[in-house]
DRENDO-1510 file (C-alpha; in Angstrom, 1 decimal, always signed):
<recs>
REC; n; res; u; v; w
REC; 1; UNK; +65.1; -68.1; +134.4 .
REC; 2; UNK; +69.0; -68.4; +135.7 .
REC; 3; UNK; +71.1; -68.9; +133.0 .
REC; 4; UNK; +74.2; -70.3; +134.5 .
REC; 5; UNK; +74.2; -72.8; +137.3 .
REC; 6; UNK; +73.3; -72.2; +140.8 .
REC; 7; UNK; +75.6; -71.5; +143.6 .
REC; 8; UNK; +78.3; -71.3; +141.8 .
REC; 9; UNK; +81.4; -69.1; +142.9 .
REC; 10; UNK; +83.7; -70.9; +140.5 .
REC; 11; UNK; +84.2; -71.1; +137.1 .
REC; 12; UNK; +82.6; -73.7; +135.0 .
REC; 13; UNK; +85.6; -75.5; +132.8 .
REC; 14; UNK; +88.4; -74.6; +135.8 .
REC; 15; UNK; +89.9; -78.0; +137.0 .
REC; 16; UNK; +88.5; -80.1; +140.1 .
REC; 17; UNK; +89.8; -82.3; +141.9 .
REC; 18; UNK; +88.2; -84.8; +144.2 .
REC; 19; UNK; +89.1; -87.4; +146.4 .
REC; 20; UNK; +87.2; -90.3; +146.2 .
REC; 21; UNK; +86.6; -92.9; +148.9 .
REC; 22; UNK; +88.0; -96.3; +148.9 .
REC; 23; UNK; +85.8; -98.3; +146.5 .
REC; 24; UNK; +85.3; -102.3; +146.9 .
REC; 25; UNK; +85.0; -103.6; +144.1 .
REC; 26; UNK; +83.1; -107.0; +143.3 .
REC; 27; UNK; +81.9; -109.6; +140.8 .
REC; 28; UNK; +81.9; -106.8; +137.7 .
REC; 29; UNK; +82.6; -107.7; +134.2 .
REC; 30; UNK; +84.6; -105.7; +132.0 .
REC; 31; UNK; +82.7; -107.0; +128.4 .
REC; 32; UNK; +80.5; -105.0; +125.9 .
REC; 33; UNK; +78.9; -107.8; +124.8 .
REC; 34; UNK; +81.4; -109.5; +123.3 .
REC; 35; UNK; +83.3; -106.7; +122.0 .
REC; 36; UNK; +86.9; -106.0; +121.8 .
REC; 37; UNK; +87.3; -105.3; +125.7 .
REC; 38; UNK; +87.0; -108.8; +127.1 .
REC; 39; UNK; +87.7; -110.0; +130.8 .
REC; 40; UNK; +86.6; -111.7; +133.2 .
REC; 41; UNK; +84.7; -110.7; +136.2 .
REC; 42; UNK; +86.3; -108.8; +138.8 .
REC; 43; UNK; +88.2; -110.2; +141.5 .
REC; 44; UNK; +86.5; -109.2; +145.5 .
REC; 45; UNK; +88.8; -106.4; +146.7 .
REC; 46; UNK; +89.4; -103.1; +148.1 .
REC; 47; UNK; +91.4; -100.6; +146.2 .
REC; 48; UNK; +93.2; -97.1; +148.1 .
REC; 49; UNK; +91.6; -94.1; +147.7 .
REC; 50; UNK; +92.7; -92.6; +144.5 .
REC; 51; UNK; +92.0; -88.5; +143.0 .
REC; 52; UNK; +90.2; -88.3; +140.5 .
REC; 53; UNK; +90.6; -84.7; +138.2 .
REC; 54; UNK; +87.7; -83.1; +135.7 .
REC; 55; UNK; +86.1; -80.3; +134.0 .
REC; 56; UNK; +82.7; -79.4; +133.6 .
REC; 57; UNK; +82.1; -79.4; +129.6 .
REC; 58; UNK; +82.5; -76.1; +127.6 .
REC; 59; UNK; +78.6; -76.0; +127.6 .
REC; 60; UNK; +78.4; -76.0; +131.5 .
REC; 61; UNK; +78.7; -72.4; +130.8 .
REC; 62; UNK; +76.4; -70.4; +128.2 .
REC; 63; UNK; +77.4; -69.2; +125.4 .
REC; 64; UNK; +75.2; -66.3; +125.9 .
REC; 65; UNK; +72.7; -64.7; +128.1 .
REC; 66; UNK; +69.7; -66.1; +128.0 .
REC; 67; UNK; +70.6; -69.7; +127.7 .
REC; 68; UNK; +71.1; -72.8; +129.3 .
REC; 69; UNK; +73.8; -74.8; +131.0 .
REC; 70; UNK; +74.2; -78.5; +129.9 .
REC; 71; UNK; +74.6; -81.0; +132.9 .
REC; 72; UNK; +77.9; -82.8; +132.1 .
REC; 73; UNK; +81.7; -82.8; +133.9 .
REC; 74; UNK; +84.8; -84.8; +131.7 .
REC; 75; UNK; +87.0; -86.7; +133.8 .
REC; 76; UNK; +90.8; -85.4; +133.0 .
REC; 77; UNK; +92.7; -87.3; +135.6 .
REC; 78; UNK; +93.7; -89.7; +138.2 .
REC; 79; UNK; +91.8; -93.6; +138.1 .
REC; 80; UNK; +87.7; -93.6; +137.9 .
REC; 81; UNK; +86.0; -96.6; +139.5 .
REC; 82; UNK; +86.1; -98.7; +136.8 .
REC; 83; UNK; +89.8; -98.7; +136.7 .
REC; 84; UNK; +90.4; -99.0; +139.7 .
REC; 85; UNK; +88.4; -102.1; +139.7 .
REC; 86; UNK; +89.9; -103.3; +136.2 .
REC; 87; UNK; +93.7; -103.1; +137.9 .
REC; 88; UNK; +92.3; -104.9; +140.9 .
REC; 89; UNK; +91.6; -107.7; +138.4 .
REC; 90; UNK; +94.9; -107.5; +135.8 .
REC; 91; UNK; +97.5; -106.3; +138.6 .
REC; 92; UNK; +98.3; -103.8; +136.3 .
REC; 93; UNK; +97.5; -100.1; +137.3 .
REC; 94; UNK; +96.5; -97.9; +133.6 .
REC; 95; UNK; +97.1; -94.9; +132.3 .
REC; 96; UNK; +95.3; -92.1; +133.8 .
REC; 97; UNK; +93.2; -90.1; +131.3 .
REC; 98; UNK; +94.4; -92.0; +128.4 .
REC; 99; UNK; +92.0; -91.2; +125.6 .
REC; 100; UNK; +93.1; -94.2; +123.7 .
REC; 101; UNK; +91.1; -96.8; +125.6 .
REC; 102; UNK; +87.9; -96.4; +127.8 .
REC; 103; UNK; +88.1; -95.3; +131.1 .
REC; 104; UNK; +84.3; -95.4; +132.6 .
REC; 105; UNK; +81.4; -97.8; +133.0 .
REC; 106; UNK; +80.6; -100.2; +129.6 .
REC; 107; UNK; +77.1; -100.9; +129.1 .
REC; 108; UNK; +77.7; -104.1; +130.6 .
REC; 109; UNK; +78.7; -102.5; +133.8 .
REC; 110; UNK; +75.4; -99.8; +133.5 .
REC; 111; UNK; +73.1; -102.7; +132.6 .
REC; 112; UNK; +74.3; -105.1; +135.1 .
REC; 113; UNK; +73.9; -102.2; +138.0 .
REC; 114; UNK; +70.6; -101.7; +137.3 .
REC; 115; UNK; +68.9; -105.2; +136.6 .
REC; 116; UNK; +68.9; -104.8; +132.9 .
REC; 117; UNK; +70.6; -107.2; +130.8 .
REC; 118; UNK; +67.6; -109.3; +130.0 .
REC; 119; UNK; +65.4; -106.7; +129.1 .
REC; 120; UNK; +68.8; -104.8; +127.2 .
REC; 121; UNK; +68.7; -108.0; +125.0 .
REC; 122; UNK; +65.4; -108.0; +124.5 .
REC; 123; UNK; +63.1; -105.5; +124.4 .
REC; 124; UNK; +62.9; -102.2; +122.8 .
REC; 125; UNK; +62.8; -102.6; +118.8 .
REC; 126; UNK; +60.7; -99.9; +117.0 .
REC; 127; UNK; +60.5; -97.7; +120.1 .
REC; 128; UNK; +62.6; -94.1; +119.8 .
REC; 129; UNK; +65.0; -92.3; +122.0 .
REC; 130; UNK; +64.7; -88.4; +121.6 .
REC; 131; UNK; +68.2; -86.7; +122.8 .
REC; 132; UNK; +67.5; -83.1; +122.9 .
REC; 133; UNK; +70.3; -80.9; +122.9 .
REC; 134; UNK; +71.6; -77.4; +121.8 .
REC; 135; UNK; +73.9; -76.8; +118.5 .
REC; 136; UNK; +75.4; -79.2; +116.0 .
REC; 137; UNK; +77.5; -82.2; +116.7 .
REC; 138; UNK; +78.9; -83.0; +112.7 .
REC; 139; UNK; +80.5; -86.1; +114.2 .
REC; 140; UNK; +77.8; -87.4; +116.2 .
REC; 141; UNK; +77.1; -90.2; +113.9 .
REC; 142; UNK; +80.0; -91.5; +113.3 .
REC; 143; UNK; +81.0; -91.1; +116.9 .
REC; 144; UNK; +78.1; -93.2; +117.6 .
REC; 145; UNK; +79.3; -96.0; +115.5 .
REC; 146; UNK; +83.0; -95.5; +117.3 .
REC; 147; UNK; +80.6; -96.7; +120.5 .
REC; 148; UNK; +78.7; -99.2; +119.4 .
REC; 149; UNK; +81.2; -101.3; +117.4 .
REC; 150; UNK; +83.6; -101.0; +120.5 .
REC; 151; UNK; +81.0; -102.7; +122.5 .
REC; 152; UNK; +79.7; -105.2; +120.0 .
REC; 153; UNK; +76.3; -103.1; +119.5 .
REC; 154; UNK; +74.4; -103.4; +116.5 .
REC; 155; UNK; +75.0; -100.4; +113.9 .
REC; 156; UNK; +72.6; -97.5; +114.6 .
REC; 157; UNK; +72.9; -95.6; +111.3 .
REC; 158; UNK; +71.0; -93.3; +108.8 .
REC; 159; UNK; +71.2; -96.0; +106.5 .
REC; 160; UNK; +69.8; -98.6; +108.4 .
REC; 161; UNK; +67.3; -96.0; +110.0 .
REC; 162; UNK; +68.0; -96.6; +113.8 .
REC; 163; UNK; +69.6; -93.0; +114.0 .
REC; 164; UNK; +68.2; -89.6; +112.7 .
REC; 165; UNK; +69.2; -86.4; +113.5 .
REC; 166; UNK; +66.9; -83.2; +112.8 .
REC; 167; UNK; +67.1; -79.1; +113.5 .
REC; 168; UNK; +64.5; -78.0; +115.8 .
REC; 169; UNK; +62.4; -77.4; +113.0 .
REC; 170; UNK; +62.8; -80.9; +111.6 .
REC; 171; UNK; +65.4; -80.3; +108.8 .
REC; 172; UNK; +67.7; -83.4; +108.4 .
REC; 173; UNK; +69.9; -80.6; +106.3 .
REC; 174; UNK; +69.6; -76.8; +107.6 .
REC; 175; UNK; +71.1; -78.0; +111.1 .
REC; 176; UNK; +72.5; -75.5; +113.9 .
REC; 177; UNK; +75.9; -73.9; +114.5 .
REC; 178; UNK; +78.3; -76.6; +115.4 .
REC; 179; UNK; +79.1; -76.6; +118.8 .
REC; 180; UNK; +82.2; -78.4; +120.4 .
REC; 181; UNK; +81.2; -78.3; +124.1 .
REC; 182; UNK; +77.5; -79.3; +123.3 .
REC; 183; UNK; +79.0; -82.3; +120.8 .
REC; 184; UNK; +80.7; -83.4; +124.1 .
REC; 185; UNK; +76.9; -83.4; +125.6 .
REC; 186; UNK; +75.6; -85.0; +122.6 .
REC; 187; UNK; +78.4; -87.9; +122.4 .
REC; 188; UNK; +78.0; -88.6; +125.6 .
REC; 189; UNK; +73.6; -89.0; +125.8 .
REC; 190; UNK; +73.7; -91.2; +122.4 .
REC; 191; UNK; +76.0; -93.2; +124.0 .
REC; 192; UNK; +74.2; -93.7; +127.1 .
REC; 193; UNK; +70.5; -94.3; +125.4 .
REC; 194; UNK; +72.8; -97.2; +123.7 .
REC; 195; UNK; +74.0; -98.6; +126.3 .
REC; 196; UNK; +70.8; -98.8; +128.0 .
REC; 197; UNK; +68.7; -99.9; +124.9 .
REC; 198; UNK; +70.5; -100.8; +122.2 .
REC; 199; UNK; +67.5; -101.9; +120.3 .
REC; 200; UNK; +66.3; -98.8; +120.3 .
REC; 201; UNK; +66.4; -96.5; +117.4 .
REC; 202; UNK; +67.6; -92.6; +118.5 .
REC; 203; UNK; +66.1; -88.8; +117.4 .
REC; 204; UNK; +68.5; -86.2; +117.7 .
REC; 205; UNK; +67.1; -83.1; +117.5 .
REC; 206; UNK; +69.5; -80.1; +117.8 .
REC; 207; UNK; +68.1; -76.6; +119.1 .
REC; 208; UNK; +69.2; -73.6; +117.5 .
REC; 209; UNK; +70.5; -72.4; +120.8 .
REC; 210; UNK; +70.2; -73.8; +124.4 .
REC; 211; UNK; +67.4; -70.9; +124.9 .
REC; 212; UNK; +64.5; -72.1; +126.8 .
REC; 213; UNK; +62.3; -71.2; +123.7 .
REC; 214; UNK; +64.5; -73.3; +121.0 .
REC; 215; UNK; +65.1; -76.5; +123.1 .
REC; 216; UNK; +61.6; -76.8; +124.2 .
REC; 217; UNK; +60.8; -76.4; +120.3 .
REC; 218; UNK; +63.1; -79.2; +119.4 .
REC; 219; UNK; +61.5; -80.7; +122.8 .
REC; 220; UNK; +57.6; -80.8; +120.6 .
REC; 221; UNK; +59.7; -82.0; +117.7 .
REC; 222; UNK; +60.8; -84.6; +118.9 .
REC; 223; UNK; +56.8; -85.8; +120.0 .
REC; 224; UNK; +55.3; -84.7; +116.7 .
REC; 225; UNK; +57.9; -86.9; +114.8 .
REC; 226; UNK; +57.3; -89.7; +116.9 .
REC; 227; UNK; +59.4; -90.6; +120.1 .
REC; 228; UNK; +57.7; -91.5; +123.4 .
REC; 229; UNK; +61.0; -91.1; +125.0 .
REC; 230; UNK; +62.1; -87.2; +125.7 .
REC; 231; UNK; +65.5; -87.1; +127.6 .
REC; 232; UNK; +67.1; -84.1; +128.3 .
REC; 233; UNK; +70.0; -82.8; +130.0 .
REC; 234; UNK; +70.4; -79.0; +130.2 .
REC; 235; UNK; +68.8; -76.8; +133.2 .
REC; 236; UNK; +69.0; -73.3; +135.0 .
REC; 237; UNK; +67.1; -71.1; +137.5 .
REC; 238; UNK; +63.5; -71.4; +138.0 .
REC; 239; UNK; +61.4; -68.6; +137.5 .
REC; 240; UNK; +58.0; -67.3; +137.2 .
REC; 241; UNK; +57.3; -68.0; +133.6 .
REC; 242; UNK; +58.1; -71.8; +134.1 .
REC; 243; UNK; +54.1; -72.4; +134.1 .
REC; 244; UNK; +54.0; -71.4; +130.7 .
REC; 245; UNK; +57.1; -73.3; +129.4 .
REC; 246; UNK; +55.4; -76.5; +131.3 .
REC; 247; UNK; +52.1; -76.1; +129.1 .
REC; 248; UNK; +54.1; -74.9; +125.7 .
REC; 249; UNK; +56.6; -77.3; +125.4 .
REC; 250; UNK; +56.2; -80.3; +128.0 .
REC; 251; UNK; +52.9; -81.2; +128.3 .
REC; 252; UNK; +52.7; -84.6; +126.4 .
REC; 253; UNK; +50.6; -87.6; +128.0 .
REC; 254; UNK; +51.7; -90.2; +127.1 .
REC; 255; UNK; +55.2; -89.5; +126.7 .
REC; 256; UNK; +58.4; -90.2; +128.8 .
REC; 257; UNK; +60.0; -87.3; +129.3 .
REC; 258; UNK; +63.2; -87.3; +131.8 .
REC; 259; UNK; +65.0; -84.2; +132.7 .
REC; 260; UNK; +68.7; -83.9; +134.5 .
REC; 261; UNK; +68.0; -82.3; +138.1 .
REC; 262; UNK; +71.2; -80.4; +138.4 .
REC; 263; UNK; +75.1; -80.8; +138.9 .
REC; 264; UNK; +75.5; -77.8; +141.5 .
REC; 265; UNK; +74.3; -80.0; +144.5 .
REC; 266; UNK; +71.1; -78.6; +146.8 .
REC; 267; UNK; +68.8; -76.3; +144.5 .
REC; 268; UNK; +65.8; -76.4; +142.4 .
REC; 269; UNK; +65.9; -76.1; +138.8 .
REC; 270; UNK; +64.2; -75.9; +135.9 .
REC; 271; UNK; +62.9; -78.0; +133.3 .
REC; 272; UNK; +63.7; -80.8; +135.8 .
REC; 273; UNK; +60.6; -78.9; +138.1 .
REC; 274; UNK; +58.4; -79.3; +135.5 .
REC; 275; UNK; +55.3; -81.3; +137.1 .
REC; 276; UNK; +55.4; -83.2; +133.6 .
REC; 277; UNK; +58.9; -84.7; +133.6 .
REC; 278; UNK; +60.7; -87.1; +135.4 .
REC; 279; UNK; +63.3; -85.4; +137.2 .
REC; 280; UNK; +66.9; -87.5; +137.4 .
REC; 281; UNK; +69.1; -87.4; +140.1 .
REC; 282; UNK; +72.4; -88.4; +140.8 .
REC; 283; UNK; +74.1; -91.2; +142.5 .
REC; 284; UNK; +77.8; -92.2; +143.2 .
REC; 285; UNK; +77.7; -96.0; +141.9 .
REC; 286; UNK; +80.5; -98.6; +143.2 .
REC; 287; UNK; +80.8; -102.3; +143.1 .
REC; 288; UNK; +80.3; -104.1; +146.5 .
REC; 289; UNK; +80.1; -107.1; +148.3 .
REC; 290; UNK; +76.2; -106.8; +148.5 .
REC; 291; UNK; +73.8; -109.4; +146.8 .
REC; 292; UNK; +73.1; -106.7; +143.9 .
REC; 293; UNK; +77.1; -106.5; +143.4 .
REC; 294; UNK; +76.5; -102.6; +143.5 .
REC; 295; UNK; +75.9; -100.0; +146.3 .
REC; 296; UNK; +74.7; -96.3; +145.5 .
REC; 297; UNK; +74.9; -93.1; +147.5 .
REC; 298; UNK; +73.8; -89.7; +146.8 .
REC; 299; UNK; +76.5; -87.9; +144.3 .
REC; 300; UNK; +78.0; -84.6; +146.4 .
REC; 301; UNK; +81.7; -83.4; +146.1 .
REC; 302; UNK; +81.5; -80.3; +147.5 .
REC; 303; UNK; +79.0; -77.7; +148.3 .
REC; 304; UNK; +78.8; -76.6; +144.8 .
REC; 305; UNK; +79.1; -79.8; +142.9 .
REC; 306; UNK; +76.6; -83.1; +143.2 .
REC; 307; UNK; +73.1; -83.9; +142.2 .
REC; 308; UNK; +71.0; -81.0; +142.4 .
REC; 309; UNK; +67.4; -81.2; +144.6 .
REC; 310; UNK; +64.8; -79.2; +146.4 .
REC; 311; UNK; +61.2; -77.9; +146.7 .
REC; 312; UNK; +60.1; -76.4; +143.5 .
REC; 313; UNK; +59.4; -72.2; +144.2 .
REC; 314; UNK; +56.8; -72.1; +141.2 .
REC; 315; UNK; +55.7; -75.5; +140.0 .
REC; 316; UNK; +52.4; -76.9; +141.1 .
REC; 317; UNK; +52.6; -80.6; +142.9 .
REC; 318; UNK; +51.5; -83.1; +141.1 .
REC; 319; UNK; +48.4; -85.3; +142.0 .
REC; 320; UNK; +51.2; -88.7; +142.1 .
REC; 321; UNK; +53.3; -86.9; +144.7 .
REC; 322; UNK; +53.0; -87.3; +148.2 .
REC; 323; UNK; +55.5; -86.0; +150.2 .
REC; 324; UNK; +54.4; -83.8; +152.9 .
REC; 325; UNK; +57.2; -81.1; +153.1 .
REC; 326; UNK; +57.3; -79.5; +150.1 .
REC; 327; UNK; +53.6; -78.0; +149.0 .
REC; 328; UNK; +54.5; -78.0; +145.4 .
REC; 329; UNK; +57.0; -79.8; +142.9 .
REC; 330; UNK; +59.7; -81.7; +144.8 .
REC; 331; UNK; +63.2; -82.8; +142.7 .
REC; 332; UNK; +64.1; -85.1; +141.7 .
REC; 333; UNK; +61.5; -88.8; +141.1 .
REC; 334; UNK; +64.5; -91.1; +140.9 .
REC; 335; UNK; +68.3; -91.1; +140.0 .
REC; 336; UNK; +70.8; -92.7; +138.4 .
REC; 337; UNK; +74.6; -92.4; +138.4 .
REC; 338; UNK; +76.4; -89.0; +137.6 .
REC; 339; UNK; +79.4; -88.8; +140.1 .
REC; 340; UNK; +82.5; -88.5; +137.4 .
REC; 341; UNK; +84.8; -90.7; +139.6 .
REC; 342; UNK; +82.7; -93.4; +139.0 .
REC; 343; UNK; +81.2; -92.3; +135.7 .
REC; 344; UNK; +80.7; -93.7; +132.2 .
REC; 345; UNK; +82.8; -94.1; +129.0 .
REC; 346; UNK; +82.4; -91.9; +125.8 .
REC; 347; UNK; +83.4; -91.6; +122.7 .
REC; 348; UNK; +83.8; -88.5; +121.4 .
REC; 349; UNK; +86.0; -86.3; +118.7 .
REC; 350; UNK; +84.3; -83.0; +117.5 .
REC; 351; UNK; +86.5; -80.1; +119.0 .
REC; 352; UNK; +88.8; -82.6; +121.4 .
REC; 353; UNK; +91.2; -85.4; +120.6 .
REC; 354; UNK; +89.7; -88.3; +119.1 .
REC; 355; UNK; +88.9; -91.1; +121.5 .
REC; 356; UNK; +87.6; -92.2; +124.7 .
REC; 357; UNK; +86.5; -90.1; +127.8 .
REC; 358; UNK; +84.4; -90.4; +131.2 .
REC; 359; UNK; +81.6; -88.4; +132.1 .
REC; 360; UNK; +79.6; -87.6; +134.8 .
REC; 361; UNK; +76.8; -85.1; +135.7 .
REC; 362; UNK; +73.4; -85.7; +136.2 .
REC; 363; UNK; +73.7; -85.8; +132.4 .
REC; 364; UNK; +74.5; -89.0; +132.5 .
REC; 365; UNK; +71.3; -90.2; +134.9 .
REC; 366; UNK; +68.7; -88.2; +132.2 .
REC; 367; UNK; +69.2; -90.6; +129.2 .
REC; 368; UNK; +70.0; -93.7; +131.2 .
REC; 369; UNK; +66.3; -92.9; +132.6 .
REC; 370; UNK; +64.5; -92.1; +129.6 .
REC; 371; UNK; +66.2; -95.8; +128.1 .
REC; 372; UNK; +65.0; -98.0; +131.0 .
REC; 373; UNK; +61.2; -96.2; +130.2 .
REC; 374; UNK; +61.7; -97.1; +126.9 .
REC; 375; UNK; +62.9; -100.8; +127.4 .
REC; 376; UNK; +59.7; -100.8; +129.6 .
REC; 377; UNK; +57.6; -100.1; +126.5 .
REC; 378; UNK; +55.2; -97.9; +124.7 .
REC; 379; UNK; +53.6; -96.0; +127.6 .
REC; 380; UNK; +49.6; -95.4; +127.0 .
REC; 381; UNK; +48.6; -92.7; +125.9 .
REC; 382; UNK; +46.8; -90.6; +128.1 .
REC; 383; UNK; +49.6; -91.4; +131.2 .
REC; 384; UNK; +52.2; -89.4; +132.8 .
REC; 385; UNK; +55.1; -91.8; +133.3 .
REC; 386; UNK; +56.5; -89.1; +135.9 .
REC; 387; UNK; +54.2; -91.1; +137.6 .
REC; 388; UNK; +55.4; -94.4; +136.9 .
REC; 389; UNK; +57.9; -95.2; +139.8 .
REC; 390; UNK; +55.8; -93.6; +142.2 .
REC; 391; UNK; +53.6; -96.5; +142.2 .
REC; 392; UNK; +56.2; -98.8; +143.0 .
REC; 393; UNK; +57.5; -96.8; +145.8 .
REC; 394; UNK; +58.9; -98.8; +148.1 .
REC; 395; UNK; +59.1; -102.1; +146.2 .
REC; 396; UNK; +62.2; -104.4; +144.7 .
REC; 397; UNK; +61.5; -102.7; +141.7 .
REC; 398; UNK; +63.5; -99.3; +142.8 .
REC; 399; UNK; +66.8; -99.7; +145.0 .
REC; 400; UNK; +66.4; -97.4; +147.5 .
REC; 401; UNK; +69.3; -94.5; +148.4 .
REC; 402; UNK; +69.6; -94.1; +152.1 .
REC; 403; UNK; +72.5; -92.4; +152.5 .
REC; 404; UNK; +74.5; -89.5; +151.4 .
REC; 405; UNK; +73.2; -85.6; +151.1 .
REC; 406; UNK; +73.9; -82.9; +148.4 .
REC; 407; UNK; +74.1; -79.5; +151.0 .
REC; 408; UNK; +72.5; -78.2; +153.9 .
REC; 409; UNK; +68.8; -77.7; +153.9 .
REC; 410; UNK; +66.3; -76.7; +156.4 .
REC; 411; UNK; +64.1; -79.9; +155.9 .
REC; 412; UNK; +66.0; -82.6; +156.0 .
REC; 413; UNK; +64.9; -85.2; +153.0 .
REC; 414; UNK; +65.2; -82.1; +151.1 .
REC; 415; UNK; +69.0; -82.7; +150.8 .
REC; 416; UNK; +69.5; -85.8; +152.8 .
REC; 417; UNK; +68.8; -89.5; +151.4 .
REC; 418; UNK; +66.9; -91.8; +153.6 .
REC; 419; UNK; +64.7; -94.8; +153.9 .
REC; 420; UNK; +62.4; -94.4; +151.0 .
REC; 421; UNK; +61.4; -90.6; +148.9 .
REC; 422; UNK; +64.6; -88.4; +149.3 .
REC; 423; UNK; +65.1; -85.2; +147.1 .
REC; 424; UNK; +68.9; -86.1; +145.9 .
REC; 425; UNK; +67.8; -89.4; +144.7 .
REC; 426; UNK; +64.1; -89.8; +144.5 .
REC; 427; UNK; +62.5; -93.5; +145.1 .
REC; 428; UNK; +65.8; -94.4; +144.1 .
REC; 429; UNK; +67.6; -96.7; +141.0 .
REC; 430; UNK; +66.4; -98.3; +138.6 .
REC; 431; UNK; +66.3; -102.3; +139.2 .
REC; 432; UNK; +64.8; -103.9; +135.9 .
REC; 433; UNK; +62.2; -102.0; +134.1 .
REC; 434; UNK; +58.8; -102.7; +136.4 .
REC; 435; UNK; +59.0; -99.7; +138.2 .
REC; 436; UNK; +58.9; -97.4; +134.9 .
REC; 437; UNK; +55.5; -99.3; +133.2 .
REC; 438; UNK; +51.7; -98.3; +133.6 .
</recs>
């Protein structure tokens, strides 16, 4: 198995920078359910292009041979989407990278793109979010609090028992090393399995180290103590042991188990070619004119960086899919956003100045996915939910990705979105829960 990312000349944690295309922005509000960040919706207009600057996260690189790379990249400069947008609306252009106020997409914004508020107010009490990561985050709790309160979401505490964190072996007290690159991971896939489903009550189980070994032990953890809901976002090279690590460590029926597909553009990788996961693309996600208010294409800023995709070298097909050009497991099933210049706000503090950040990387997509599953409900319990969106293929349920590739590939869907299955995106977004239920 690779242990750093694929195709990769550069060096993870040296500075990008991007330009992004103009964005129109549309009817978007600016609220965290009636937190301290009210506005009004946005105002119809188009914005200049603008450069946006970021670093993949400390943990994009591993620590040491024989581990994995988390799927994250921190915004450090220039105006993300959703301020652009916001100083469409005020007149007023912000700071760039100011860490005292946030910067990405609210859960508002992430809810509204992908039909959710309803079922975001609604649905998922008593159902549990596993975040599987490598390390310690000390200040993951209270970070998480930092979140929610911002954005008027209930408290999701020890105390109350919405939040739990455990060691791979299930200790609430003998806990990892504590990392500051994987606590930026950590901050940033509680936050999103909050903003997805706030109801929801959240496992974080910390690996020893981002080995294959330790995180699929804290993977089975996670399912013996409970959660139908598995996300994960960490990958590397696919190799010939992978059929092994699929039967030790991901094969749970019955459980929704969602895996980032890559931030080095065209490429397999593994976990996300399990044939038991869901694996999450990437999309670039801007306000429009469109009914939906949204429009979505596939996440690629240069030959090295965007969602990654491709035609599994090792992994059997699954019986659900049915694409004809790959003979075994093709990334990724769907997608969800990841591209940093229109990426999500975090809060985060362990090992970086306290305050507010945006993310991308298919990081991002992984947990948003594994929340919609579990604001769809319980899934039974002999299913795959890989599965799930496949059967609404085609349907309002998903919104389709049709344009937008992540390389050069010798079969084209491989690489290249289109009318209906892609690799870089999958059947597509979410668009309310439907298409992840069965």
């Amino acid at each position: 198995m690779r242990t750093t990312t694929p195709n990769s000349p550069h060096t993870h944690g040296r500075w990008r920078r991007i330009g992004s295309t103009a964005i129109a922005t549309a009817a978007l509000v600016f609220t965290g359910f009636g937190s301290a960040v009210q506005a009004d919706a946005a105002q119809s207009a188009a914005t200049t292009s603008t450069k946006v600057t970021y670093a993949a996260t400390p943990c994009a690189t591993p620590k040491k041979a024989g581990e994995l790379a988390c799927k994250s990249y921190r915004v450090t400069g220039g105006l993300t989407a959703y301020q652009q947008a916001q100083a469409e609306r005020t007149g007023v252009t912000p700071k760039a990278a100011d860490a005292s106020t946030p910067s990405g997409y609210s859960p508002t914004n992430i809810q509204a793109a992908y039909g959710l508020t309803s079922a975001a107010a609604s649905n998922g009490a008593g159902e549990t979010i596993a975040i599987v990561d490598a390390y310690n985050d000390p200040n993951a709790e209270s970070d998480l609090a930092t979140y929610r309160s911002y954005y008027g979401l209930s408290a999701c505490t020890t105390a109350n028992g919405c939040f739990k964190k455990v060691s791979q072996s299930g200790s609430t007290t003998s806990l990892p090393t504590s990392d500051a690159g994987w606590s930026e991971e950590i901050s940033l896939d509680l936050d999103m399995a909050s903003a997805v489903c706030p109801k929801c009550n959240i496992l974080l189980v910390e690996a020893t180290s981002a080995t294959m070994a330790n995180l699929g032990t804290a993977v089975n953890r996670a399912v013996t103590l409970g959660a139908k809901f598995v996300s994960n976002s960490y990958g590397g090279s696919e190799s010939s042991s992978d059929t092994s690590y699929d039967s030790s460590y991901f094969n749970h029926a019955g459980v929704a188990i969602t895996v980032s597909a890559g931030d080095e553009a065209y490429g397999a990788e593994y976990p996300a070619a399990s044939k038991y996961v869901t694996s999450v693309g990437g999309t670039k996600l801007s306000t429009s004119s469109t009914t939906r208010g949204w429009t979505e294409t596939v996440w690629k800023t240069s030959s090295t960086e965007g969602t990654g995709s491709g035609c599994s070298a090792y992994d059997a097909k699954p019986s659900w899919q049915t694409d004809t050009g790959c003979t075994k497991r093709m990334i990724s099933d769907v997608s969800a956003v990841a591209d940093p210049a229109t990426g999500v706000s975090v809060y985060d503090s362990y090992g970086v100045t306290a305050g507010w950040y945006t993310f991308g990387g298919t990081s991002v997509s992984s947990p948003i996915i594994a929340s919609v599953y579990a604001l769809a409900g319980t899934p039974s319990t002999s299913s795959y939910p890989a599965s799930f969106p496949y059967a609404k293929a085609g349907t309002s349920a998903l919104n389709d990705v049709t344009s937008g590739n992540n390389g050069t590939c010798s079969t084209s869907y491989f690489c290249t979105a289109t009318t209906g299955y892609d690799g870089p995106t999958g059947w597509g977004t979410p668009e309310g829960v439907s298409a992840f239920t069965g």
